[in-house]
C-alpha positions in Angstrom: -4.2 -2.0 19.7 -4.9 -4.4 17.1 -2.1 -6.5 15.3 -2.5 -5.5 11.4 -3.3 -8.1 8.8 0.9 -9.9 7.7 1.6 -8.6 4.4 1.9 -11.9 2.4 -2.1 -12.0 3.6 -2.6 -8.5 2.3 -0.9 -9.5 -0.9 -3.4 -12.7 -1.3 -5.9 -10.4 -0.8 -4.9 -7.6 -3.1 -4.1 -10.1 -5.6 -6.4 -9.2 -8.7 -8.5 -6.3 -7.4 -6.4 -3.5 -9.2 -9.4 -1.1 -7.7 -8.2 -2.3 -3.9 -4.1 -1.8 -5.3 -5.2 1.6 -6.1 -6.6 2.7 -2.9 -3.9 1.6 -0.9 -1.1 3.2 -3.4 -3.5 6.6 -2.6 -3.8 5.7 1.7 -0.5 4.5 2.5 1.2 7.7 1.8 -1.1 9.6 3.6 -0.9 7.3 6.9 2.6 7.4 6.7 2.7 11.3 6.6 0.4 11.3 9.2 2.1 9.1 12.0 5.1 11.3 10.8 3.3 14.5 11.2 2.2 13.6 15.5 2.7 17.1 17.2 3.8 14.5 19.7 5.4 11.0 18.5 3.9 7.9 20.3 6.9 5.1 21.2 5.6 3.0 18.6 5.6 5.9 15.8 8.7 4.3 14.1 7.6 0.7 14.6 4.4 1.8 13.2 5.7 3.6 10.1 8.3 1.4 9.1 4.8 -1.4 9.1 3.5 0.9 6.7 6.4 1.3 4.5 6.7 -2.1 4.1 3.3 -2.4 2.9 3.7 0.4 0.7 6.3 -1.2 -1.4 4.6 -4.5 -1.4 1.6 -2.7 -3.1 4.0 -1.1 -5.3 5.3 -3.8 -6.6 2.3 -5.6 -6.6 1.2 -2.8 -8.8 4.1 -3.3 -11.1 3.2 -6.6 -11.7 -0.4 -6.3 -12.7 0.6 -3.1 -14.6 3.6 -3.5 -16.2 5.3 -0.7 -18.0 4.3 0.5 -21.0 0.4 -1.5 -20.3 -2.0 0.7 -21.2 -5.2 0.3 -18.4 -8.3 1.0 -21.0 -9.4 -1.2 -23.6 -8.5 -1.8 -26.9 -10.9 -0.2 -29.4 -12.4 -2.5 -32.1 
């Protein structure tokens, strides 16, 4: 198995793409539910998820910070 990318990488990387934030705030959920879902759970099914959680509320807040409350994502009109 391959090591995943660290997360302050994937933050550098994710750092103004808001269309890459928004695939992995759609993925990560589903990943999650599916290492949770295993009819039969590997050893490393806890390690693996709790990897992935972590991520998920790195993007989260990564999110949060390009998107603050209350921003509105289309343009103004002129």
């Amino acid at each position: 198995m391959t090591r995943p990318i660290p997360i302050t990488q994937l933050r550098r990387q994710l750092q103004g793409r808001p269309e890459a934030v928004a695939r992995m705030l759609r993925v990560l959920p589903i990943q999650i539910q599916e290492e949770l879902d295993r009819p039969v759970p590997l050893p490393t099914t806890d390690r693996v998820v709790r990897g992935l959680q972590k991520r998920l509320r790195m993007v989260e807040q990564l999110a949060l910070e390009m998107f603050p409350v209350g921003h509105h994502c289309r343009p103004e009109e002129v």
